[in-house]
C-alpha positions as CSV (number, residue, x, y, z in Angstrom):
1,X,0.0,0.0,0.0
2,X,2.8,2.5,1.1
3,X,5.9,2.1,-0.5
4,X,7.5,5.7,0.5
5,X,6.9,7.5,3.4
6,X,8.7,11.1,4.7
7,X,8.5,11.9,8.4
8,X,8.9,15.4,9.1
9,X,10.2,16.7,12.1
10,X,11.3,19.6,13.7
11,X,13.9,19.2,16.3
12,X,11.1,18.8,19.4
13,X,10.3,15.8,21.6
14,X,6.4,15.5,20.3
15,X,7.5,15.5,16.7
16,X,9.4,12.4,17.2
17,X,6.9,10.9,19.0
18,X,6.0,9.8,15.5
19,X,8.6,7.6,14.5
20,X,7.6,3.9,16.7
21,X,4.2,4.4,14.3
22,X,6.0,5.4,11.4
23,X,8.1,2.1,12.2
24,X,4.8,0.1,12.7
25,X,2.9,1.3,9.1
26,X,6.3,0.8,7.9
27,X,6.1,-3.2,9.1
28,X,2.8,-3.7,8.2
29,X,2.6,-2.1,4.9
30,X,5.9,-3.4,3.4
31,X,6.9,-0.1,3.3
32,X,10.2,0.5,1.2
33,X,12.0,4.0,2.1
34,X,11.3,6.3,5.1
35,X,12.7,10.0,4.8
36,X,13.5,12.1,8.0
37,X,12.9,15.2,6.8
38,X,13.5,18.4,7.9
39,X,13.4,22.0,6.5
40,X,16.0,24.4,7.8
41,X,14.2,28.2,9.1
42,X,16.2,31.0,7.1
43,X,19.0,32.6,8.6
44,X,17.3,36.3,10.0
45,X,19.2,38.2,12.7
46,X,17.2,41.5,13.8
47,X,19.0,43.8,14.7
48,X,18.7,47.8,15.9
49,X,19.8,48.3,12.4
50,X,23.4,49.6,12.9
51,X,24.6,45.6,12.2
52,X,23.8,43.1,9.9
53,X,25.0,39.9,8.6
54,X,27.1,39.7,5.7
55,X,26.4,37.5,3.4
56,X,29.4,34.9,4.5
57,X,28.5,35.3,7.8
58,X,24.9,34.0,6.7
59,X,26.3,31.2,5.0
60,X,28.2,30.1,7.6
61,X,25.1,29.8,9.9
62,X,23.2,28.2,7.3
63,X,26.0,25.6,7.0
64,X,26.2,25.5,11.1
65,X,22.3,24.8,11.1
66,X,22.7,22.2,8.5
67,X,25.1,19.8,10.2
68,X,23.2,20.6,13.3
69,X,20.0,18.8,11.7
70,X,21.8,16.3,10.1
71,X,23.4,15.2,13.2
72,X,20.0,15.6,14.6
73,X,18.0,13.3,12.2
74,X,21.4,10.5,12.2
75,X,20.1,10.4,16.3
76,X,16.8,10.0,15.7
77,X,17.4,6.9,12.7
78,X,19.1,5.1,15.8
79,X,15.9,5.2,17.7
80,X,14.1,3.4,15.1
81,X,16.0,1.4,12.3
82,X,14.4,-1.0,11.0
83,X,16.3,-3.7,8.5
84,X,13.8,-4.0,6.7
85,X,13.4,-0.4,5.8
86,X,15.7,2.0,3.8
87,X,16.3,4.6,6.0
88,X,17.2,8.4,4.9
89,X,17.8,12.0,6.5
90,X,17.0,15.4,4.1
91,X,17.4,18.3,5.3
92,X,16.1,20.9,2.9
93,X,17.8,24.4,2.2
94,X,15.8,27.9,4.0
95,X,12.4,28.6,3.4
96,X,12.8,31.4,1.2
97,X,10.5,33.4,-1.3
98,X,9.3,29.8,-3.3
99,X,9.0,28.3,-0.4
100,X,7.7,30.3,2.5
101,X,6.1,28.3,5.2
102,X,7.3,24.9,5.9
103,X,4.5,23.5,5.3
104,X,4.7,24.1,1.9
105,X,8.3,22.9,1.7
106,X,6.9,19.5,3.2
107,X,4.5,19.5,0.3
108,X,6.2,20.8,-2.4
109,X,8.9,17.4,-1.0
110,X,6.4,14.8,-1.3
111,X,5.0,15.6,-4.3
112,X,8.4,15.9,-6.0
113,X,9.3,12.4,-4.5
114,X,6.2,10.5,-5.2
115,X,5.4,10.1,-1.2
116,X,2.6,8.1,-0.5
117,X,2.1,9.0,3.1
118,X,3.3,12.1,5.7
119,X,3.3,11.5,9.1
120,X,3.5,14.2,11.6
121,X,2.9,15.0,15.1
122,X,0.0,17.3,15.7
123,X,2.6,20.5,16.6
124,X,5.5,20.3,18.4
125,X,6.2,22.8,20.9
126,X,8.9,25.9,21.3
127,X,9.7,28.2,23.7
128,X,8.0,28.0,27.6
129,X,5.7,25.3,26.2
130,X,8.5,22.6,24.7
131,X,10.2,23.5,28.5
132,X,6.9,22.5,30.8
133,X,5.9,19.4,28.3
134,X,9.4,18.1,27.7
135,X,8.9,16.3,24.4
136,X,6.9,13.6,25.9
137,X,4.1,12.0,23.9
C-alpha cells in the first residue's frame, strides 16, 4: 500500500513521538523507504539596524544549522532502524520566497518524490511550552 513514506520533524520531543508508528505502518505495509525530513528556518538576525549579517557570515550559519539537523536526524534513525526499511535524512535548504512556510516545503517534497504517506505529530512545541511538556508524547 505504502511504499514511500517522509516523516517530518522539527527538532522537538512531540515530533518524534511519531517515529515507533512510522516504524509500525512501515512493518505492516511493506513499506520501502522512510525519509527524516526536515526543513532548515532562514537565517534572520534583527538587529537595531546599525549591524547586519554579511552574506558569509549567513552562509556560515546556514552551513552550522545544517550539520546541526543532520546530526540531529542520524540520532533520531538510531531510535528506530528498521532492517527492513531504507532509511534516509534530508534536510532541505531555507524557506525562502518559493518556499515560504514549511508547510509548503513539506508538500512541495512529497509531491516531487512521489510520497505516498506524511506523518506528523500534531505541533510540536517551542519556547516555555517545549520546557513544561518536555517532548513527551
Amino acid at each position: 500500500m505504502y511504499k514511500n513514506i517522509v516523516v517530518p520533524l522539527d527538532g522537538s520531543g512531540l515530533a518524534e513521538c511519531v517515529l515507533p508508528h512510522a516504524e509500525n505502518i512501515a512493518k505492516g505495509n511493506d513499506v520501502e523507504n522512510i525519509t527524516l525530513l526536515h526543513v532548515l528556518p532562514p537565517v534572520e538576525i534583527t538587529t537595531g539596524g546599525w549591524y547586519s549579517l554579511s552574506e558569509q557570515q549567513r552562509k556560515d550559519a546556514e552551513s552550522t544549522n545544517k550539520t546541526f539537523a543532520e546530526n540531529y536526524l542520524k540520532k533520531a534513525v538510531t531510535q528506530v532502524k528498521s532492517d527492513k526499511v531504507k532509511w534516509e535524512i534530508i534536510t532541505m535548504p531555507p524557506a525562502r520566497e518559493t518556499t515560504p512556510r514549511i508547510a509548503d516545503a513539506i508538500a512541495g517534497y512529497a509531491d516531487k518524490n512521489k510520497v505516498d504517506l506524511i506523518i506528523l505529530a500534531t505541533h510540536g512545541r517551542s519556547g516555555p511550552s517545549r520546557s513544561i511538556h518536555q517532548g513527551k508524547c
